[in-house]
C-alpha positions as CSV (number, residue, x, y, z in Angstrom):
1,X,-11.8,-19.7,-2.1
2,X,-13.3,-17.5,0.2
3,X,-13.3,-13.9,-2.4
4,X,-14.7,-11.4,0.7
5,X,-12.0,-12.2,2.9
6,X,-9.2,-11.6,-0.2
7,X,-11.3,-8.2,-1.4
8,X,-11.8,-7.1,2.3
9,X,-8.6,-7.8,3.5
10,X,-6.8,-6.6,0.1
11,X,-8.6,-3.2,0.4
12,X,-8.3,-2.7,4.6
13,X,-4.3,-3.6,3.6
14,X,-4.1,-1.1,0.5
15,X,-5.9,1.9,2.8
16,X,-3.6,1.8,5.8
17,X,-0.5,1.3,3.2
18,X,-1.5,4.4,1.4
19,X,-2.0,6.3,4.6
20,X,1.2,5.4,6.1
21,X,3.0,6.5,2.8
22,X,1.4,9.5,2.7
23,X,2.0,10.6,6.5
24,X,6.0,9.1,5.9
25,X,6.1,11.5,3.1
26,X,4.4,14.7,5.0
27,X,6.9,13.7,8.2
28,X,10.1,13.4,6.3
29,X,9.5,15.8,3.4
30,X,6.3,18.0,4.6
31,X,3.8,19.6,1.8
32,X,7.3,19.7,-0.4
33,X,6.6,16.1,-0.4
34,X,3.3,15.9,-1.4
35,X,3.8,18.0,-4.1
36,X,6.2,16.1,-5.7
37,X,4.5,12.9,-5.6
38,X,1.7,14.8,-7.6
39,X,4.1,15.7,-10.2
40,X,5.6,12.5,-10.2
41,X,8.6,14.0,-9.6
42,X,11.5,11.4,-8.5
43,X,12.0,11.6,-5.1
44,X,14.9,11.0,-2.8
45,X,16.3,7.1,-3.0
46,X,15.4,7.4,1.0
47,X,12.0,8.8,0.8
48,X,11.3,6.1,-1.8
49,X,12.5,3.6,0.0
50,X,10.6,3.6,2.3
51,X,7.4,4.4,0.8
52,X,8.3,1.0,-0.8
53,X,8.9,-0.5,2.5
54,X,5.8,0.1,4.5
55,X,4.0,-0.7,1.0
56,X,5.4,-4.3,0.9
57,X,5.0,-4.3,5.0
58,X,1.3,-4.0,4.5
59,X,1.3,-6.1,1.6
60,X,2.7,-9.0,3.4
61,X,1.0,-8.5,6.6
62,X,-2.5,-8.9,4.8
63,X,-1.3,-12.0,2.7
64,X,-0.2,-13.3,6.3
65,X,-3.8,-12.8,7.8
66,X,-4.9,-14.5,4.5
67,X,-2.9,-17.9,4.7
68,X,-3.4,-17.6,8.3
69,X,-7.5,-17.8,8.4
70,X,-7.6,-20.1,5.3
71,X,-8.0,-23.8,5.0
72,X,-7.5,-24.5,0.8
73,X,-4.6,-23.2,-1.2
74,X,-3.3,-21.0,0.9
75,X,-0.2,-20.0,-0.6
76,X,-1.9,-19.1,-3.7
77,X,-4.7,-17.3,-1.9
78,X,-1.8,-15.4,-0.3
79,X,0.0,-14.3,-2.7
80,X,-3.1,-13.0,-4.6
81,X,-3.8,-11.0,-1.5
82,X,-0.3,-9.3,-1.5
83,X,-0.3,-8.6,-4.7
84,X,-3.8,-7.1,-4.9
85,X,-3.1,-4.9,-1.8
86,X,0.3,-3.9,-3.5
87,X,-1.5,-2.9,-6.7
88,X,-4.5,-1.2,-4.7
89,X,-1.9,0.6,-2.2
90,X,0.2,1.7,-5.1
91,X,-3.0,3.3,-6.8
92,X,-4.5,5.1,-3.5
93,X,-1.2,6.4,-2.8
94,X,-0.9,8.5,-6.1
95,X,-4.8,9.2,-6.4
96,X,-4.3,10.6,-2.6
97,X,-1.2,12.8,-3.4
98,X,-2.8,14.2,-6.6
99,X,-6.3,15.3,-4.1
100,X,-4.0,16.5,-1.2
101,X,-2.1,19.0,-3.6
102,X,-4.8,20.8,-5.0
């Protein structure tokens, strides 16, 4: 299993998720936004949406690169990767909103 390619591409995957959300949420909802992803504050279904959808976009994009430059068990070296970058982007996101607010 080649671990540095998972990690590296799990946390190059989570980063540009996160940033995405965040810039989808200052576009559509401004500093408003922000503010209420601090607070955890329910958002609009829309706005969550897609936050959700670009998260899952990256997600799947890095497991793709993943199954793509691996020769053993790719599918379960894939779906690790999604899921990590899923968790990681999830995480960022809310660490990012909570530091932008202040």
């Amino acid at each position: 299993m080649r671990v540095k390619l998972l990690v590296l591409t799990a946390f190059v995957g989570a980063i540009i998720g996160a940033c995405a959300s965040l810039g989808a949420v200052a576009g559509i909802l401004g500093r408003r936004g922000l503010v209420l992803a601090k607070y955890n504050y329910r958002p609009d279904t829309s706005v969550a949406f897609v936050i959700c959808l670009i998260l899952v976009v990256f997600a799947s994009l890095s497991a793709t690169f993943v199954y793509r430059h691996t020769a053993r068990r790719r599918k379960f070296q894939a779906a690790l990767t999604g899921a990590l970058t899923f968790v990681l982007s999830v995480m960022i996101f809310y660490t990012a909103a909570m530091f932008l607010v202040q």
